[in-house]
mmCIF file as gemmi writes it, N, C-alpha and C atoms, coordinates in Angstrom:
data_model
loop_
_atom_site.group_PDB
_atom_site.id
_atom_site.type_symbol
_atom_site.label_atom_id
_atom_site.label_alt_id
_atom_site.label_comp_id
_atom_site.label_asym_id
_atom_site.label_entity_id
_atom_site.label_seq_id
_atom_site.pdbx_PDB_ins_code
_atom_site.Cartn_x
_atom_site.Cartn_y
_atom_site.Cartn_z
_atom_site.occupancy
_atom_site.B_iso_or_equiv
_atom_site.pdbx_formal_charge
_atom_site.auth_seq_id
_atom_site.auth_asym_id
_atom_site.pdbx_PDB_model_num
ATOM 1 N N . UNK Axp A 1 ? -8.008 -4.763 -10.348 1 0 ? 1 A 1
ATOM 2 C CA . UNK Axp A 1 ? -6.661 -4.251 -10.205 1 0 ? 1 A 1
ATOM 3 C C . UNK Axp A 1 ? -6.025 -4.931 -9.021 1 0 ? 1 A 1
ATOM 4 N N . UNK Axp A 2 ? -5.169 -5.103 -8.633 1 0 ? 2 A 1
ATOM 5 C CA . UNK Axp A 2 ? -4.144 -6.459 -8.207 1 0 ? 2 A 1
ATOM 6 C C . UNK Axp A 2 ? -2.835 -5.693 -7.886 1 0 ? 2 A 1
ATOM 7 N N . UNK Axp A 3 ? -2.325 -5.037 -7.326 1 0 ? 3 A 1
ATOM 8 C CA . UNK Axp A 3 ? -1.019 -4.435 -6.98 1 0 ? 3 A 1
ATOM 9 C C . UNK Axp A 3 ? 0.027 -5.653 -5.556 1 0 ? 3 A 1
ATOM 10 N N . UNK Axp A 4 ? 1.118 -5.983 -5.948 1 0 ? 4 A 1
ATOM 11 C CA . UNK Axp A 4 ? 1.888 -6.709 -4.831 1 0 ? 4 A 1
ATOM 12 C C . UNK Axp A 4 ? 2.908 -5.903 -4.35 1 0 ? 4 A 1
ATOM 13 N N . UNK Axp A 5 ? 3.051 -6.491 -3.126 1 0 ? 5 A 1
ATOM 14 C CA . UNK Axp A 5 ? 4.521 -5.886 -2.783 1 0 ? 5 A 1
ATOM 15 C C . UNK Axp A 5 ? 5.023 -6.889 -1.74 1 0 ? 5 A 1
ATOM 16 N N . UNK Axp A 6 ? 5.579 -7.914 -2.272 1 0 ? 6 A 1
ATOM 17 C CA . UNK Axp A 6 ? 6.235 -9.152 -1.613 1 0 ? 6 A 1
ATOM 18 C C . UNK Axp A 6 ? 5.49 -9.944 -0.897 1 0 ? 6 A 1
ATOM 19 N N . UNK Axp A 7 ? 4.97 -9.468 0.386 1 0 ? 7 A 1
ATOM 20 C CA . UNK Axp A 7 ? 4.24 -9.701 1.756 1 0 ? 7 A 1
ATOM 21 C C . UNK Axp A 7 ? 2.948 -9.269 1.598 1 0 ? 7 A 1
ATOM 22 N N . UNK Axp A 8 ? 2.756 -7.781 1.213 1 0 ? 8 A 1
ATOM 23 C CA . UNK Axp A 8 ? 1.523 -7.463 1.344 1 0 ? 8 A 1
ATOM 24 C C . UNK Axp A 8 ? 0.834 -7.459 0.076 1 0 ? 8 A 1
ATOM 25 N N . UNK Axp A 9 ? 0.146 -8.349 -0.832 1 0 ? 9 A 1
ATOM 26 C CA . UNK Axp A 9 ? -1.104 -7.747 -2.07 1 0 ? 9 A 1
ATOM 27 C C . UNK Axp A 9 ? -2.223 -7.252 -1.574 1 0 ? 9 A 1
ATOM 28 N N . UNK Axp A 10 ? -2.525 -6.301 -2.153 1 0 ? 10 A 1
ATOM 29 C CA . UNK Axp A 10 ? -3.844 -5.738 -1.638 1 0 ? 10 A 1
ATOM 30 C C . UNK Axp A 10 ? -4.877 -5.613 -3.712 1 0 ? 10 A 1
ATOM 31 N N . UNK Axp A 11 ? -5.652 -5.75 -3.695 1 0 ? 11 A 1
ATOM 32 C CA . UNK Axp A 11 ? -6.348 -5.196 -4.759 1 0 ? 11 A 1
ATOM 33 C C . UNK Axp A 11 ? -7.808 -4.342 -4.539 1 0 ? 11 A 1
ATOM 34 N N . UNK Axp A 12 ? -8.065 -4.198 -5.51 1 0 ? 12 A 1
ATOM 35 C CA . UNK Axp A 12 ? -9.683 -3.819 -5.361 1 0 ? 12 A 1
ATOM 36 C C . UNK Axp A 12 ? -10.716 -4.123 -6.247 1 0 ? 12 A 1
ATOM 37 N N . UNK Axp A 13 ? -12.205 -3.603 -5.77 1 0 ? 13 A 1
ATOM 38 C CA . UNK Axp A 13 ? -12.881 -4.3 -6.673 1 0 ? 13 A 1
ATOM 39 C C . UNK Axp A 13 ? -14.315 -2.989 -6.297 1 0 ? 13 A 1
ATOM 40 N N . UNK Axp A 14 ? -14.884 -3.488 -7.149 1 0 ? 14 A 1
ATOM 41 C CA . UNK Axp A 14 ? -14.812 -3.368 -8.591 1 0 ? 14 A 1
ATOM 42 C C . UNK Axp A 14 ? -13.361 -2.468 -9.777 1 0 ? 14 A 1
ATOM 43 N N . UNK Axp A 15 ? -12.775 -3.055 -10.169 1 0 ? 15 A 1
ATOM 44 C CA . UNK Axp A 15 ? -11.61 -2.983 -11.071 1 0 ? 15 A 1
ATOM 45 C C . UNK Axp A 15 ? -12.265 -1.266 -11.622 1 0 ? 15 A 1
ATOM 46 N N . UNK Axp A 16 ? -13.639 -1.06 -11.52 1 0 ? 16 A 1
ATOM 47 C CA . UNK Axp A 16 ? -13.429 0.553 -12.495 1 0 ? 16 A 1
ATOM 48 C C . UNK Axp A 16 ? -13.67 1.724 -11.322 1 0 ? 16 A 1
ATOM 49 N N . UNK Axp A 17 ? -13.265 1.44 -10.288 1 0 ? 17 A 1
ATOM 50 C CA . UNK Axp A 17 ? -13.181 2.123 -9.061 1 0 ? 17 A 1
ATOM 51 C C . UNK Axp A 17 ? -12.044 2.941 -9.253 1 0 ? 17 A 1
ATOM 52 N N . UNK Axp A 18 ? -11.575 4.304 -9.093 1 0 ? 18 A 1
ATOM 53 C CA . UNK Axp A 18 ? -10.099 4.903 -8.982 1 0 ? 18 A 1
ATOM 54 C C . UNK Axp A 18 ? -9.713 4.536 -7.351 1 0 ? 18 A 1
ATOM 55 N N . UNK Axp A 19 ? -8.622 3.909 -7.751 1 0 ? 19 A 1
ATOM 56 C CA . UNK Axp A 19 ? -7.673 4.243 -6.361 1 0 ? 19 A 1
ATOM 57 C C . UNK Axp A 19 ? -6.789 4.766 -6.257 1 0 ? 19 A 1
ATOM 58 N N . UNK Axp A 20 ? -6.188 5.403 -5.363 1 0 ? 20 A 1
ATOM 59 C CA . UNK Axp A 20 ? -4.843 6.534 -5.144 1 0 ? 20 A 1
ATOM 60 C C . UNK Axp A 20 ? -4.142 5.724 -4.298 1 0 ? 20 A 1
ATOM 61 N N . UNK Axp A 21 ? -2.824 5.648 -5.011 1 0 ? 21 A 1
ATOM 62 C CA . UNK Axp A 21 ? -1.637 5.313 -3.523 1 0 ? 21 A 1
ATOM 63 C C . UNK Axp A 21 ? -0.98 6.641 -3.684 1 0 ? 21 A 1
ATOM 64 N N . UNK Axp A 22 ? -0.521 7.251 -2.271 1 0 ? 22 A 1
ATOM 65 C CA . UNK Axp A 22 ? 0.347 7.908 -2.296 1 0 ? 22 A 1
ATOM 66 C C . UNK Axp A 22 ? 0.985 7.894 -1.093 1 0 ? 22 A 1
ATOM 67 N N . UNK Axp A 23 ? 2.815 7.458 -1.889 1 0 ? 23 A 1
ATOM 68 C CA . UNK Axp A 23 ? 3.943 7.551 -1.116 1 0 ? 23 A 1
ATOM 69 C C . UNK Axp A 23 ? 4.02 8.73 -0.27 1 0 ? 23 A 1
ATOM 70 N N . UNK Axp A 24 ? 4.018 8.751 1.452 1 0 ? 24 A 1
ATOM 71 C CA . UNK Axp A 24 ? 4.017 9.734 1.701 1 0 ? 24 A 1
ATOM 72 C C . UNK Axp A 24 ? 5.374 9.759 2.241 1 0 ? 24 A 1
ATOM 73 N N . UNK Axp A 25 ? 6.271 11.238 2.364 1 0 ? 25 A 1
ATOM 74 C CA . UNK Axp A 25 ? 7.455 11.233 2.574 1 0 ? 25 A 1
ATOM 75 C C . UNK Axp A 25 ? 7.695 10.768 4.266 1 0 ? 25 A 1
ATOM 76 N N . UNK Axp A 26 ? 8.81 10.49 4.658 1 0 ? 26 A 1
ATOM 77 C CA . UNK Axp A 26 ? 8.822 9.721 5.827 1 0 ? 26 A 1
ATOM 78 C C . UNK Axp A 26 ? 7.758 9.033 6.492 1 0 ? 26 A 1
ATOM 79 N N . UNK Axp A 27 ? 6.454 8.636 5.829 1 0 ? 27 A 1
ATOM 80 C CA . UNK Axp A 27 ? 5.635 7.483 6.359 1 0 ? 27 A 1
ATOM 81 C C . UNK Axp A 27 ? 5.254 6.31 5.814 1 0 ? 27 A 1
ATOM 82 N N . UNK Axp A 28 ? 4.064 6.559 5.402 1 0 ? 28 A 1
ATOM 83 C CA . UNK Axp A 28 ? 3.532 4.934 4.821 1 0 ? 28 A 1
ATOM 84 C C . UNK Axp A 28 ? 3.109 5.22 3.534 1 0 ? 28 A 1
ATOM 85 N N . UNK Axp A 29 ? 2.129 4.316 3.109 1 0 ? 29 A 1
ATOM 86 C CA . UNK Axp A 29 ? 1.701 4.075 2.053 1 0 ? 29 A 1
ATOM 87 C C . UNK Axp A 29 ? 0.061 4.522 1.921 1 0 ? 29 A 1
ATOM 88 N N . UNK Axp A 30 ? -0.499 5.405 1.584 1 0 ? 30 A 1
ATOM 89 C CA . UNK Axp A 30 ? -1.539 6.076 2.054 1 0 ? 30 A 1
ATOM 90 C C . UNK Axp A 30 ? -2.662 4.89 0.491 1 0 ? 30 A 1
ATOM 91 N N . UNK Axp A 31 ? -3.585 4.252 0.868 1 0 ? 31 A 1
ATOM 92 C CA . UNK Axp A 31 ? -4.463 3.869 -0.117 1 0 ? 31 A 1
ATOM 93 C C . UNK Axp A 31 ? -5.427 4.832 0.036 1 0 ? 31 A 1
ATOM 94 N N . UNK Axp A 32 ? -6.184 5.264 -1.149 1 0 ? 32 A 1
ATOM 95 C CA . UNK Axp A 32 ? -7.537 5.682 -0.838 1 0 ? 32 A 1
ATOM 96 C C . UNK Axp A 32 ? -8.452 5.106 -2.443 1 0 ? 32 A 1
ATOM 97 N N . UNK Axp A 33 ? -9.796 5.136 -1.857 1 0 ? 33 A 1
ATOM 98 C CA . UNK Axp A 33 ? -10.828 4.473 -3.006 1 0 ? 33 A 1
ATOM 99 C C . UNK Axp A 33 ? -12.141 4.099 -1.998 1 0 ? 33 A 1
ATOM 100 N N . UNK Axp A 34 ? -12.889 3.379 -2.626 1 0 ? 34 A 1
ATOM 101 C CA . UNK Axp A 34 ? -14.097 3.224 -2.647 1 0 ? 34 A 1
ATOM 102 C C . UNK Axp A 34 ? -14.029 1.541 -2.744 1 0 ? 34 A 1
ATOM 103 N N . UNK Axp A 35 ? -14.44 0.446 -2.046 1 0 ? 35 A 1
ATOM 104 C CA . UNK Axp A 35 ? -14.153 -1.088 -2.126 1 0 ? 35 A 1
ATOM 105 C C . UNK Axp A 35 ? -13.095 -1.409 -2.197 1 0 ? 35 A 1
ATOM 106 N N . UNK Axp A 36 ? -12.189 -0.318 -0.953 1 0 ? 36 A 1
ATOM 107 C CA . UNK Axp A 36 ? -10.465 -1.222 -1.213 1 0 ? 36 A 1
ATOM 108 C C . UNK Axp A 36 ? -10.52 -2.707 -0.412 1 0 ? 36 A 1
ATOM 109 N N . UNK Axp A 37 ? -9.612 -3.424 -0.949 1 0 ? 37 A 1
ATOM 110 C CA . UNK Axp A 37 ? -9.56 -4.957 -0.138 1 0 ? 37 A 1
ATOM 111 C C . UNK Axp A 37 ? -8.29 -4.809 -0.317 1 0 ? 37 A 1
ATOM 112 N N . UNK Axp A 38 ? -8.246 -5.735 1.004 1 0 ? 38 A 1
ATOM 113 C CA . UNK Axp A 38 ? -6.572 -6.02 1.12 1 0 ? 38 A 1
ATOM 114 C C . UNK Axp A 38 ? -6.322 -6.971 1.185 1 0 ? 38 A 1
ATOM 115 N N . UNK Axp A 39 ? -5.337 -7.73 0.986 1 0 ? 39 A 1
ATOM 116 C CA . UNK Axp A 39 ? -5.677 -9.533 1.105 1 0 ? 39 A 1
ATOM 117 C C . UNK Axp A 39 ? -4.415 -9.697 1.968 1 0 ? 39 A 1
ATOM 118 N N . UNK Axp A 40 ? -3.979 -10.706 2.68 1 0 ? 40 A 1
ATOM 119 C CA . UNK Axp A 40 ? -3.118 -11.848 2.914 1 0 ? 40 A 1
ATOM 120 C C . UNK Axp A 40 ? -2.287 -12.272 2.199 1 0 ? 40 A 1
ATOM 121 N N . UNK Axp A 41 ? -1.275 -13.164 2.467 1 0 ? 41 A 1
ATOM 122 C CA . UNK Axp A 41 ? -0.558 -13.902 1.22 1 0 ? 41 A 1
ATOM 123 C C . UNK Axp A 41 ? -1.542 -15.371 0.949 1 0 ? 41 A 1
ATOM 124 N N . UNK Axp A 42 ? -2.441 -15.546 1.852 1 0 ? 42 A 1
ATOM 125 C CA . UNK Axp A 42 ? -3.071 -16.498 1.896 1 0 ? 42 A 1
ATOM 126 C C . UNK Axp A 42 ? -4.538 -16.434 0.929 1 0 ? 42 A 1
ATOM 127 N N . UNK Axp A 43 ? -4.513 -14.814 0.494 1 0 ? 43 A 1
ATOM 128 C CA . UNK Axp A 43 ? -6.051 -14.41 -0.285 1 0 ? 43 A 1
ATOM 129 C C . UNK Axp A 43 ? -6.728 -13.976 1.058 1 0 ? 43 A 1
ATOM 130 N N . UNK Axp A 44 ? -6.96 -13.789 1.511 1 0 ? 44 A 1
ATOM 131 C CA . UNK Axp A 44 ? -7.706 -13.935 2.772 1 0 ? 44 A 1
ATOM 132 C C . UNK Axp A 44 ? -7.973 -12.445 3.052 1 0 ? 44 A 1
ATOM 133 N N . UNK Axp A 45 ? -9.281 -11.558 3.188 1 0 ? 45 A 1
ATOM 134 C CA . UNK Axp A 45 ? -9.008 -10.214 3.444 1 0 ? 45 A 1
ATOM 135 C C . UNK Axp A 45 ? -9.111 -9.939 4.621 1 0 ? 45 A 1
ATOM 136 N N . UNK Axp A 46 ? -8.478 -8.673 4.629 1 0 ? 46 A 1
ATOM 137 C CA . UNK Axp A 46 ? -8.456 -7.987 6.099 1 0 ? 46 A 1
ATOM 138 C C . UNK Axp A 46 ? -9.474 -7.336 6.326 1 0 ? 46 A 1
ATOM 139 N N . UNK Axp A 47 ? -10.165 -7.355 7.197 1 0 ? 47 A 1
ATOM 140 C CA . UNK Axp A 47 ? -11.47 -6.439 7.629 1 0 ? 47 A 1
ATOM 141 C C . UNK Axp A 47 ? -11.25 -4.837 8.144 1 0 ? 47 A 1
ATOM 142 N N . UNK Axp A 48 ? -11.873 -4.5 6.876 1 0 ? 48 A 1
ATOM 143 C CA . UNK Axp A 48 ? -11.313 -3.01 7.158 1 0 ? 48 A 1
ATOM 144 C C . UNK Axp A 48 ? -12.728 -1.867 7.452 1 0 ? 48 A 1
ATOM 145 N N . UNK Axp A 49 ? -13.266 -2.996 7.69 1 0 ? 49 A 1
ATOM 146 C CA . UNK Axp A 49 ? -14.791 -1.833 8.092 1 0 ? 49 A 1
ATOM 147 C C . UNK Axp A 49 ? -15.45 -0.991 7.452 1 0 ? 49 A 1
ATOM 148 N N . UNK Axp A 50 ? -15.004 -0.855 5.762 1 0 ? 50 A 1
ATOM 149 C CA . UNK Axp A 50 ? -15.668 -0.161 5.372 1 0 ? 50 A 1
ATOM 150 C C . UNK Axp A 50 ? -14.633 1.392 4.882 1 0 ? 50 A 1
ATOM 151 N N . UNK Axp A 51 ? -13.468 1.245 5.468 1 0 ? 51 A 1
ATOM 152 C CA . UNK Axp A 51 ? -12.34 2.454 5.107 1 0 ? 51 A 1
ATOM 153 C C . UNK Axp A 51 ? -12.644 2.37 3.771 1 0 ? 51 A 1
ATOM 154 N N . UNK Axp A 52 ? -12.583 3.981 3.763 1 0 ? 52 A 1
ATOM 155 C CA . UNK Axp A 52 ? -12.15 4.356 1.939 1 0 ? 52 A 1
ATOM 156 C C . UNK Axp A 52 ? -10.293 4.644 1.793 1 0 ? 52 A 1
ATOM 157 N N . UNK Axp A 53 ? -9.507 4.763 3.485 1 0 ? 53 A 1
ATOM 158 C CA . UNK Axp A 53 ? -8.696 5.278 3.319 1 0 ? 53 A 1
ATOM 159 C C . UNK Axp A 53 ? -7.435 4.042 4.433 1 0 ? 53 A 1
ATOM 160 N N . UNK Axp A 54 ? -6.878 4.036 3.885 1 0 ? 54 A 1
ATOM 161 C CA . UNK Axp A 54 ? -5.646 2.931 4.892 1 0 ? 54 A 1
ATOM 162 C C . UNK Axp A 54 ? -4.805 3.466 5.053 1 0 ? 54 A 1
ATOM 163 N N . UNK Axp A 55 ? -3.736 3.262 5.702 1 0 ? 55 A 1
ATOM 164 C CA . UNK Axp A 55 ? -1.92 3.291 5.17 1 0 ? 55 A 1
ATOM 165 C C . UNK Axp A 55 ? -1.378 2.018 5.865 1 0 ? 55 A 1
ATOM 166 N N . UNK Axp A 56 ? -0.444 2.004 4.88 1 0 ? 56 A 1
ATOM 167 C CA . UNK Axp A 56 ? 0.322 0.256 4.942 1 0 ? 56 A 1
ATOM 168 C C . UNK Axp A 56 ? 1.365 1.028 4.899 1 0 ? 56 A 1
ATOM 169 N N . UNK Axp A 57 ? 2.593 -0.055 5.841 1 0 ? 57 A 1
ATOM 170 C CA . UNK Axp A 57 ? 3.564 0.265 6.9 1 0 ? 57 A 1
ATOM 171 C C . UNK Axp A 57 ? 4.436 0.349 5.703 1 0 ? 57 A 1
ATOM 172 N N . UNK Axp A 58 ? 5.769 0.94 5.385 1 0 ? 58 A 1
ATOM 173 C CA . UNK Axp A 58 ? 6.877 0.599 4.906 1 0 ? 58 A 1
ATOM 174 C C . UNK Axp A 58 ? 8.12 1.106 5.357 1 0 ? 58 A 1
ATOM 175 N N . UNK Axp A 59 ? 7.864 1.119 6.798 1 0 ? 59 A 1
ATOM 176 C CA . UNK Axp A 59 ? 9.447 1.343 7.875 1 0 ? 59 A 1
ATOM 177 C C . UNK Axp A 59 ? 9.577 -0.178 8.303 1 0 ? 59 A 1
ATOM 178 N N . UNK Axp A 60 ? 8.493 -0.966 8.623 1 0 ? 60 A 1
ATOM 179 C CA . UNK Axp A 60 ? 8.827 -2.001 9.18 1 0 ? 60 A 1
ATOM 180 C C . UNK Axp A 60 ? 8.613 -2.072 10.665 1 0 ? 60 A 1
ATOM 181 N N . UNK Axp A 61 ? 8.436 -1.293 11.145 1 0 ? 61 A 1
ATOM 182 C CA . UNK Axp A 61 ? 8.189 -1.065 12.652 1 0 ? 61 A 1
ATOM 183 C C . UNK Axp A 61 ? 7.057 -1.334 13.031 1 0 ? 61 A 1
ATOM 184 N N . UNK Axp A 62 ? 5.875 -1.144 12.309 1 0 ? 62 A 1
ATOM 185 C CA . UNK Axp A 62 ? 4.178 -1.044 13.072 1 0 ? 62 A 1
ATOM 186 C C . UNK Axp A 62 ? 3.954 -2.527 13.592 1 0 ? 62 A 1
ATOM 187 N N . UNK Axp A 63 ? 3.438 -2.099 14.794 1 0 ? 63 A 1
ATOM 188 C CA . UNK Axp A 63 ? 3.519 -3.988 15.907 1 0 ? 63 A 1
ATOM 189 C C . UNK Axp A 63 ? 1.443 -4.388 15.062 1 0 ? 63 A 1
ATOM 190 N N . UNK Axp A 64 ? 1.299 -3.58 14.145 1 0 ? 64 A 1
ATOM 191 C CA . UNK Axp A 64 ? 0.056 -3.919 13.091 1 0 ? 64 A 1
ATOM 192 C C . UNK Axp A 64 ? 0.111 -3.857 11.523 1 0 ? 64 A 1
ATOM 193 N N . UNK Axp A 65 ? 1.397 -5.052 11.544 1 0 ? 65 A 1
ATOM 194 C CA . UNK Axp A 65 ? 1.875 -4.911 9.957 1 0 ? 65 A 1
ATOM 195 C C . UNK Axp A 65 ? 0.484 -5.534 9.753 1 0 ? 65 A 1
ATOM 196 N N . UNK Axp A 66 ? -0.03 -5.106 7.975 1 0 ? 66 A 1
ATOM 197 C CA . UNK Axp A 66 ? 0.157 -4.453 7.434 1 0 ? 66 A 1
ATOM 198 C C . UNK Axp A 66 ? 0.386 -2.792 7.303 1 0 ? 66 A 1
ATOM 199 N N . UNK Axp A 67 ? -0.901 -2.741 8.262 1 0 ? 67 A 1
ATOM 200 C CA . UNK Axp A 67 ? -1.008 -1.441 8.57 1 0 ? 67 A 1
ATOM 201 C C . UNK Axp A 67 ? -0.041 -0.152 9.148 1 0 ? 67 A 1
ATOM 202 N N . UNK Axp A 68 ? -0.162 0.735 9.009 1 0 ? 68 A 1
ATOM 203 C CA . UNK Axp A 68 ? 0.965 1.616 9.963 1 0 ? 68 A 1
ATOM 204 C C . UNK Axp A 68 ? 0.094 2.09 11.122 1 0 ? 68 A 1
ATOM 205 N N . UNK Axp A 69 ? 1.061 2.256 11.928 1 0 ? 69 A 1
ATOM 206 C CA . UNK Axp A 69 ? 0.47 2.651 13.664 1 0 ? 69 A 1
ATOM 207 C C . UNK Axp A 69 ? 1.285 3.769 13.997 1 0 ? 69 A 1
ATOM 208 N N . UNK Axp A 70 ? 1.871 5.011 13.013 1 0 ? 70 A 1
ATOM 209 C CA . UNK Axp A 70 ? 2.426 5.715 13.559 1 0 ? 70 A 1
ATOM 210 C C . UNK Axp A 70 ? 4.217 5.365 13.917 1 0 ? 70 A 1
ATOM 211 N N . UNK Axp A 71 ? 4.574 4.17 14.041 1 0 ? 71 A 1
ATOM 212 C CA . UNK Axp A 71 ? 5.789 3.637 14.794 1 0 ? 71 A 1
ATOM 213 C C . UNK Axp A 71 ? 7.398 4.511 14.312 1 0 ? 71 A 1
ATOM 214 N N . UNK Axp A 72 ? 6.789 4.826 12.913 1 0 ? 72 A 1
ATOM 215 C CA . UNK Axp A 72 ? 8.237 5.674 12.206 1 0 ? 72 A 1
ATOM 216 C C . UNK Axp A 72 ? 8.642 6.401 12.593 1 0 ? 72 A 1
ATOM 217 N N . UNK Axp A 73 ? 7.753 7.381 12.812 1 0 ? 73 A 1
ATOM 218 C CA . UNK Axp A 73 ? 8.19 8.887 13.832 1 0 ? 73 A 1
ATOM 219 C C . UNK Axp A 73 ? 9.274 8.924 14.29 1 0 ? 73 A 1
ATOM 220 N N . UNK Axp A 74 ? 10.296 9.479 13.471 1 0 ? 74 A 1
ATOM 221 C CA . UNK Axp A 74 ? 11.836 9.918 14.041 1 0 ? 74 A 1
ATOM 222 C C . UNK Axp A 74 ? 12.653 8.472 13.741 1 0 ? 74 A 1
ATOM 223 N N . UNK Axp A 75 ? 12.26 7.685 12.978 1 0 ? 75 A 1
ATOM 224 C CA . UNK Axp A 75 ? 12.998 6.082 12.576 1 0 ? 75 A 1
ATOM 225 C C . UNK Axp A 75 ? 12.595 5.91 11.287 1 0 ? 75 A 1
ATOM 226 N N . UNK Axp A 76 ? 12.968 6.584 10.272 1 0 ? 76 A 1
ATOM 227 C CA . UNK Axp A 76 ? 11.914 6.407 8.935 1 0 ? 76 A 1
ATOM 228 C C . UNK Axp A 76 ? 12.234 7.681 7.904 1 0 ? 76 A 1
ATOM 229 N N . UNK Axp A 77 ? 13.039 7.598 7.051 1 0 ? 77 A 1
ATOM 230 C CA . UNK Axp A 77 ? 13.572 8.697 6.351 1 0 ? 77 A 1
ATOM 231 C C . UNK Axp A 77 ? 13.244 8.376 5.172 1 0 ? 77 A 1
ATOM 232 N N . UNK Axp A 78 ? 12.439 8.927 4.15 1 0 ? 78 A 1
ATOM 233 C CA . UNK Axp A 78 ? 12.68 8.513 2.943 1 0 ? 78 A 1
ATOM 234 C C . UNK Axp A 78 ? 11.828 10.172 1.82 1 0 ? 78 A 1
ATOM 235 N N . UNK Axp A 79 ? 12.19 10.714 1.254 1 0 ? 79 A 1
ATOM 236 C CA . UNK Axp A 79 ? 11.903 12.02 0.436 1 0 ? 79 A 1
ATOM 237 C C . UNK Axp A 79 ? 10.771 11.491 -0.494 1 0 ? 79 A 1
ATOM 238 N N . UNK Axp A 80 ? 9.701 11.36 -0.519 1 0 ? 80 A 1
ATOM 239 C CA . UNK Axp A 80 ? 8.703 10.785 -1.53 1 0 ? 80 A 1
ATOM 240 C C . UNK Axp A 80 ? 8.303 11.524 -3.075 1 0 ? 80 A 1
ATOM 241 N N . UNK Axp A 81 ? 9.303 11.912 -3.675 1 0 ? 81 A 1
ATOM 242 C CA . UNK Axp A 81 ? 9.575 12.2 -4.799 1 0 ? 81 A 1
ATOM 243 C C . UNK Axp A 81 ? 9.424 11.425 -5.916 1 0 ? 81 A 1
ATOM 244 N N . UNK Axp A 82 ? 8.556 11.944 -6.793 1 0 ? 82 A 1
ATOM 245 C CA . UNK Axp A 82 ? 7.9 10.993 -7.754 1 0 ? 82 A 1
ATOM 246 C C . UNK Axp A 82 ? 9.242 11.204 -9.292 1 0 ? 82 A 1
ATOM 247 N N . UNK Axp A 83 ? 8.833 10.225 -9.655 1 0 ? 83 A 1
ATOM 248 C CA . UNK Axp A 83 ? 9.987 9.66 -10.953 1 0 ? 83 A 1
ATOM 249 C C . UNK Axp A 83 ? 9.728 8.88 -12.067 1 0 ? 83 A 1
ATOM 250 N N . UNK Axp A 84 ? 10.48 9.147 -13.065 1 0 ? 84 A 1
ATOM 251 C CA . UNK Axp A 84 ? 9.689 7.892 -14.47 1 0 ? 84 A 1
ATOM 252 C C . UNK Axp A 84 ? 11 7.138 -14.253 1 0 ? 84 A 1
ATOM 253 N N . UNK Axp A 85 ? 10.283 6.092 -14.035 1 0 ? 85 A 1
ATOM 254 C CA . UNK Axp A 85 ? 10.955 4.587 -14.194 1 0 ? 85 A 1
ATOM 255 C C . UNK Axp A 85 ? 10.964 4.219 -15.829 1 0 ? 85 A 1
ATOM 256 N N . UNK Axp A 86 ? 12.412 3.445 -16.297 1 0 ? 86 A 1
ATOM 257 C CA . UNK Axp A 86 ? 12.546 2.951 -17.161 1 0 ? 86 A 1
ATOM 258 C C . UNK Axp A 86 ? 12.147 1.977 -18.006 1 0 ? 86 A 1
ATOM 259 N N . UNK Axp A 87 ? 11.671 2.195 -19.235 1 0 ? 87 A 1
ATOM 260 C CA . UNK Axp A 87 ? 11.229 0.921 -19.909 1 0 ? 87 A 1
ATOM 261 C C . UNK Axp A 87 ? 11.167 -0.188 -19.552 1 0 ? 87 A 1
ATOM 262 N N . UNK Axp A 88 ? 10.065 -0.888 -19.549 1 0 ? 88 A 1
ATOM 263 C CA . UNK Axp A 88 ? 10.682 -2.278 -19.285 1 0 ? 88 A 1
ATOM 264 C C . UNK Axp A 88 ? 11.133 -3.391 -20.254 1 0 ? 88 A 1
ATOM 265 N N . UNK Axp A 89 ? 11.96 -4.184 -19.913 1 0 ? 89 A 1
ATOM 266 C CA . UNK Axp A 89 ? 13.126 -4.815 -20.444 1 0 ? 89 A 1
ATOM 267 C C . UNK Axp A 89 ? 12.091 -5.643 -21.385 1 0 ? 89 A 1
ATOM 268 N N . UNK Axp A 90 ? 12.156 -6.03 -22.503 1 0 ? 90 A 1
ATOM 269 C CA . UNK Axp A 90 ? 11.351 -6.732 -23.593 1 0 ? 90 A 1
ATOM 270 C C . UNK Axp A 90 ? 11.564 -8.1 -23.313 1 0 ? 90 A 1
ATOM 271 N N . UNK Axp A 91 ? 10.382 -9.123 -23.2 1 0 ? 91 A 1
ATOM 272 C CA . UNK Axp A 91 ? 10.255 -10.308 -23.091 1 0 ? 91 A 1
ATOM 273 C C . UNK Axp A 91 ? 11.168 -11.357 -23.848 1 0 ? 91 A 1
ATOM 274 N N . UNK Axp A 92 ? 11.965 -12.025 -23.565 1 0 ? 92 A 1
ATOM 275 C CA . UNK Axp A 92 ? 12.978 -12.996 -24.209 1 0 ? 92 A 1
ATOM 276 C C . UNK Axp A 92 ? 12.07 -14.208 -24.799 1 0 ? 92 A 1
């Protein structure tokens, strides 16, 4: 499994592992699983020691992008309300 988000791809492995993202409201991006990897834009992983659990930044502030360091706190608004996204558009 292979998830991007511009800057940061992260995947995992073994592929029949469950992983959880969850959007948390005014913070980050909470991963959790069992063999998460995170990569670089370069492929390259980040050494994560063995975490089953991360969060990756999406205020933009943490001076440890990818990661979050807390930095949002009171700079970082967002309601993490889940939603069905629309079909996607059929291949031309």
């Amino acid at each position: 499994m292979t998830i991007t988000n511009q800057n940061t791809p992260f995947k995992t492995q073994p592929s029949n592992m469950a992983i959880k993202l969850t959007v948390l409201s005014n913070g980050s991006l909470r991963v959790e699983g069992e063999n998460i990897e995170l990569v670089d834009a370069q492929g390259q992983p980040y050494g994560l020691g063995g975490r089953e659990r991360i969060s990756i930044c999406r205020c933009g502030l943490s001076k440890q992008k990818p990661f979050c360091d807390g930095s949002h706190k009171g700079h970082f608004e967002h309601d993490a309300t889940a939603f069905d996204l629309p079909a996607p558009k059929p291949a031309l």
